[in-house]
N, C-alpha and C positions, 0 to 999 in steps of 0.2 A: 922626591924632594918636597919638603912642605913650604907652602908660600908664605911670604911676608908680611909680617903686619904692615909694611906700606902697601905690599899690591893687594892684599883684603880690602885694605882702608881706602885704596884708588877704587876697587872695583865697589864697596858697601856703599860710598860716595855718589856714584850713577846710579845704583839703585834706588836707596834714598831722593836722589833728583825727580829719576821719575816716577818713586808714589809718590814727591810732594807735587811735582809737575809748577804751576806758575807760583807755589805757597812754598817755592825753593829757599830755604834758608839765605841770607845776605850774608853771612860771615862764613868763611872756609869751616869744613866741617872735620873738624879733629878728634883727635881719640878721648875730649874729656866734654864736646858736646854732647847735648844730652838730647834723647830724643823729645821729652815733653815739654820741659822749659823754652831749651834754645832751638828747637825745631819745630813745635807745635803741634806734634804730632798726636792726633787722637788714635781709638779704637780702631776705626778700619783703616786707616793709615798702616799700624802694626798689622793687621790683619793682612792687607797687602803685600807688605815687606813681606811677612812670613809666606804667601805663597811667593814671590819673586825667587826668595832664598830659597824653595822648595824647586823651582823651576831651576834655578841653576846648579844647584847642588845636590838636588834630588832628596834622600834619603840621610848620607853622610851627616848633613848638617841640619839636627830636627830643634828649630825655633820655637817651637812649643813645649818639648821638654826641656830646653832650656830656660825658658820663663818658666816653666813649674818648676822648676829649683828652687826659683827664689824667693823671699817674702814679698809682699807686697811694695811696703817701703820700698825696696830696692828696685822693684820693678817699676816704681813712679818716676825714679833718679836713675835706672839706667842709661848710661852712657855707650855712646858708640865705641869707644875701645874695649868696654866690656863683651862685646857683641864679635868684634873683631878677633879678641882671644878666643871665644869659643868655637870662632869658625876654624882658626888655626888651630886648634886642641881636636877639632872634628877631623881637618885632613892631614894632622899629620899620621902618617904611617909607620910609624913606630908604635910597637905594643907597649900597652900603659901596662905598669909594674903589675898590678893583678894577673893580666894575662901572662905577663913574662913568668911569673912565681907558680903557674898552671903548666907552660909547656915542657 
């Protein structure tokens, strides 16, 4: 069963707390906070994050190729529900239509 974007968004939440540790964002952190504006987050901040998500999710969910998808733009305005869909898009276990259209 694939998880929810609330229990993503509960658990991306703790993560997020502690790479920012005491530079913890004041305002609840929702699906349209963004990591550089409303969280402050610089380089190794993300660079953090992506090993954290690497630690808990291993392999599944590769942080890296998902910012290489995107323009740059987008990656200055990434938002945490963006982040949160592609974790859900990683675990769920249904084969995406490419594979289906192979087996």
């Amino acid at each position: 069963m694939a998880a929810s974007h609330a229990d993503i968004l509960a658990e991306l939440t703790g993560i997020i707390d502690a790479v920012l540790g005491d530079f913890t964002a004041d305002e609840p952190i929702t699906m349209d906070t963004t990591f550089r504006d409303d969280l402050g987050m610089e380089s190794i901040d993300v660079v953090s994050l992506a090993g954290r998500l690497q630690a808990r999710y291993g392999n599944t969910v590769n942080f890296a190729h998902f910012v290489a998808s995107l323009d740059l733009e987008t990656v200055g305005e990434l938002r945490v529900g963006q982040l949160v869909e592609h974790i859900a898009r990683s675990l769920d276990p249904s084969p995406t239509v490419v594979e289906a259209v192979h087996s």
